[in-house]
N, C-alpha and C positions, 0 to 999 in steps of 0.2 A: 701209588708208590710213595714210597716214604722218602722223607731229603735225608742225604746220607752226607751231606756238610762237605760234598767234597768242593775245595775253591777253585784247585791249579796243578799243575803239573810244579813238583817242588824241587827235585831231586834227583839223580843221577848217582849209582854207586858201579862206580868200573873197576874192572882187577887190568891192573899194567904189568908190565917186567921189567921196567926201571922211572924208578922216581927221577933220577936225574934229568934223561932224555924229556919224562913227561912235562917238568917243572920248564924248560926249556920251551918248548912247544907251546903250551899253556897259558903260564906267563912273562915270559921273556917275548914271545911271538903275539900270542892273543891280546895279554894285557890283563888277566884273570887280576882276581886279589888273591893273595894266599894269605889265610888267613891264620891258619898251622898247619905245622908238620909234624911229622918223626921219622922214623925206620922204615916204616912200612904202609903210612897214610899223608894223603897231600892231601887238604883241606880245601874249598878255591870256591869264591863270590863273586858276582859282578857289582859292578862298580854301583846300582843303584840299590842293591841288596842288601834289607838289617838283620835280615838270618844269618847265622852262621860261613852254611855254606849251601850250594845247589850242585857243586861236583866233588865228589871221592871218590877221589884215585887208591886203590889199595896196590901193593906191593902182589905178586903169585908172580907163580911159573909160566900160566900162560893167559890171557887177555879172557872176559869173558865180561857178562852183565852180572854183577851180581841182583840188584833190585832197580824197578822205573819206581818212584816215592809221587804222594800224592798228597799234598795238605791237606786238611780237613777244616774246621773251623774252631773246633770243641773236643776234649778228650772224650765225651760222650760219644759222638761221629762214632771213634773206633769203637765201640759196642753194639752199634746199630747195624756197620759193617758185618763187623763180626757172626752175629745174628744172621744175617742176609744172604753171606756165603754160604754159613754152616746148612741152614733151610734148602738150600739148594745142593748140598752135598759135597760142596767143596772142602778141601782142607786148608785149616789156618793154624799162623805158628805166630806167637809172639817175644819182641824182644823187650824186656822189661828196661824201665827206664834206668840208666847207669849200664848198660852192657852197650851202648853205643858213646859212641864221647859226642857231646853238643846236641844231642838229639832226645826227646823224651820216648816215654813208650809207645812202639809201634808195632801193628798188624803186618804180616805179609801172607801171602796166599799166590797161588799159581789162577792164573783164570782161567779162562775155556780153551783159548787161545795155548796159552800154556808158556805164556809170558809172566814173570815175576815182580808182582807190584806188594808196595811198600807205602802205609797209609800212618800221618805221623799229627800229632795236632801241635804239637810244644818244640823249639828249638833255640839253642841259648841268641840272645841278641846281639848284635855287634853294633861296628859304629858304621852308618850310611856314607859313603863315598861318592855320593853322587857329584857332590859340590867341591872334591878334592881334584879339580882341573891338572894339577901340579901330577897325578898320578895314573892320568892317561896317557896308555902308551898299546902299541900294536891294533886291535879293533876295534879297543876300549869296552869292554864286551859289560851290559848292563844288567841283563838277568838272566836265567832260563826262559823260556816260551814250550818248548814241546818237546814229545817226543814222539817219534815214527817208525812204525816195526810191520815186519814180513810176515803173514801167515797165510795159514794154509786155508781160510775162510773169512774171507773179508764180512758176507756179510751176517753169517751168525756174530760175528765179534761187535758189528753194525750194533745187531740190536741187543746184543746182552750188554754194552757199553749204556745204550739210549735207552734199554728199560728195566735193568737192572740198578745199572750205577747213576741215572738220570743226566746223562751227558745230553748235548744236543748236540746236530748235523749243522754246519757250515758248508758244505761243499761235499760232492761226491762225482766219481766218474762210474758208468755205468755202460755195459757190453749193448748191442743191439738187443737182447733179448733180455735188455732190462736188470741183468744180474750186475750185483755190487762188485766193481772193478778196484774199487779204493776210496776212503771215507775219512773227513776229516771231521773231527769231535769237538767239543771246547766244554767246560763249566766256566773260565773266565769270559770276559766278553771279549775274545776276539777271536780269530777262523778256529785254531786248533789248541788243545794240550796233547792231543794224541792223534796219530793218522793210522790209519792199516791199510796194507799196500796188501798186492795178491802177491805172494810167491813162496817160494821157499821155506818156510818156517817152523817153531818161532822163532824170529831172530830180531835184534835190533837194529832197526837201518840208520838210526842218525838220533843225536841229542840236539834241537834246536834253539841258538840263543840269540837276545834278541839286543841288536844295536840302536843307537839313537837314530844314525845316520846313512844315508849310502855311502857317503865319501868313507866313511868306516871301515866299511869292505874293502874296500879299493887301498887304502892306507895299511889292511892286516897284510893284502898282499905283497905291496913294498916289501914291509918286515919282514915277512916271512922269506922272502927271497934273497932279502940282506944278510940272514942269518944263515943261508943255507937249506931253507926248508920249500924251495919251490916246488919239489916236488909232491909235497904234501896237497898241494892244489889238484883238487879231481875235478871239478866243476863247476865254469861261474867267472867272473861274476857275470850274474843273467837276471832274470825277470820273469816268475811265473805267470802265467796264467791265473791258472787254478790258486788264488789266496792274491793273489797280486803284489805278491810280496817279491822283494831285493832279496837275493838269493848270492851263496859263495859258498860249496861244500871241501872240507878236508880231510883230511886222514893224520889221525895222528901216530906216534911212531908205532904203536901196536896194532893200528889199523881200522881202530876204531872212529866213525865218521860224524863227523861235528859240523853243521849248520849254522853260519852266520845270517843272520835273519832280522829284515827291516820293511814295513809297508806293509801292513795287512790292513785291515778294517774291522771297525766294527761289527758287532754282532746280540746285541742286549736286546733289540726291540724284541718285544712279544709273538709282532708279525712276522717278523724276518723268514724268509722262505729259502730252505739251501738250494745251493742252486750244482746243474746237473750239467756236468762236461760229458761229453762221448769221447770213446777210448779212444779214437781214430782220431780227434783232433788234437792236432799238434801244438797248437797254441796252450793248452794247458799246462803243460809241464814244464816246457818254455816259450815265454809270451815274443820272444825275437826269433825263434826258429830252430836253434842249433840244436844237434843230438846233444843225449846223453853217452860218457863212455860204458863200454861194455861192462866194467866193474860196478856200477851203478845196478844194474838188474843180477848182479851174481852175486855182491857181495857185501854180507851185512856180518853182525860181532851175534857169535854164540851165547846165550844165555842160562843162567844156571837154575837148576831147582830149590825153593827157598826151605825146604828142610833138607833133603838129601845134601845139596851146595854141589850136585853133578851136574854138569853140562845137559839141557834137554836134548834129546834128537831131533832132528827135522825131517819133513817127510816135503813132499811136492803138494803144489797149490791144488785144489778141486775143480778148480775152473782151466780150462786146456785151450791156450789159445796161442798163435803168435806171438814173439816177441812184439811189442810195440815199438814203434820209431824211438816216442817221448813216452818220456815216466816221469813222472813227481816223488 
């Protein structure tokens, strides 16, 4: 298999129904940087971030994904991709550089899954914020870390991810009979840039980002409750299992769900061997115990076709089992 340059998970492009509520929430609440705006696009960095940006918000009628973005290393990457998809019979649409603002030219393609990714090598630079203490406020939020989506096959998406695109396994839970329950990926070194959950799909269950601190979480909450927005808290703040990471999920006003995320590990050695949770135990998903609420396993943000720009349909998972107590 060929290196296809991918580094990280870079990117997040969401369609909202108001900039205002979203700027609000975002940054006034999270602590985001906006970096521009206008009419119809909110720009937004974390705080340790010299790219541009890792979320766009677009303006529509109704909430949906438009693309998950994937960095590369090299404008060549995207040719190789390209290449890779096409062999395999996929279709690819490109945006040529200057029809996106702050972004160079980029591939998009629907995968197997039927999830819409977005593979970019070039994006304009800004100034790093890491050291501007004076401009932390809400969770102080520092970059992107992941993302995690619903399908209806965990574990073809397992290995067309691991031997197609050359991601590697960090962690996986797995039914008694061995079949792929949900799998967590990385190119960077640590647990994930992408999860696949069994259910529903495709659909996006959550944008994962990643703070310096716990007190962090615990600090978005405040705000977020000072301003009104308590009830945007679905879940947390808790402690996975599975990744061992500080955990705090929300909803923003269009309902799409956002992870605050802190504590994982490492993952670069060569030996590293992912390690195997069963579905039955409860420590995974949360390492102190408490359920998940019901909107957790029902409800995740619609995603769109990267040429059509229609909403996919979703069908039910392959794998038929009870609800579990805990999910991740």
């Amino acid at each position: 298999m060929i290196d296809l340059g991918i580094i990280r998970a870079g990117r997040a492009v969401l369609h909202v129904t108001d900039l205002d509520a979203s700027r609000k929430f975002y940054v006034d609440g999270l602590g985001f940087i906006e970096t521009e705006s206008d009419e119809t696009h909110l720009y937004l960095r974390g705080l340790e971030e010299h790219n541009h940006h890792s979320l766009l918000l677009k303006k529509a009628a109704k909430p949906s994904v438009e693309v998950m973005s994937y960095k590369v290393r090299h404008p060549d990457d995207l040719e190789k991709l390209a290449a890779t998809f096409s062999e395999q019979g996929y279709e690819t649409t490109w945006c040529e550089r200057g029809s996106q603002h702050a972004i160079g030219r980029t591939l998009r393609v629907q995968d197997l899954s039927g999830l819409p990714l977005e593979f970019y090598a070039e994006m304009t630079v800004v100034e790093r914020m890491l050291q501007r203490y004076d401009l932390y406020k809400g969770a102080r939020i520092q970059r992107i870390d992941h993302f995690n989506c619903m399908v209806q096959n965990v574990e073809a998406a397992y290995h067309f991810y691991m031997k197609t695109l050359g991601f590697a396994c960090s962690e996986y839970t797995a039914t008694d009979e061995e079949a792929i329950w949900a799998a967590w990926l990385h190119q960077k070194p640590s647990v994930h840039d992408v999860a696949f959950m069994n259910g529903v799909g495709p659909r996006l269950h959550h944008v994962g980002f990643w703070l310096s601190d716990q007190l962090s979480l615990i600090h978005a909450c405040d705000v977020l409750a000072s301003i009104g927005y308590a009830k945007t808290i679905e879940r947390g703040p808790g402690r996975h299992g599975l990744s061992n990471a500080f955990f705090l999920y929300l909803r923003d006003p269009d309902g799409h769900r956002i992870e605050l995320y802190n504590g994982d590990y490492l993952t670069s050695d060569p030996d590293f061997k992912p390690i195997r949770w069963d579905l039955d135990d409860p420590r995974r998903a949360t390492f102190w115990g408490h359920a998940a609420p019901d909107s957790w396993f029902d409800e995740a943000s619609p995603v769109q076709h990267v040429v059509t720009k229609q909403v996919v349909a979703t069908a039910e998972p392959i794998l038929k089992k009870q609800k579990p107590t805990f999910m991740l």
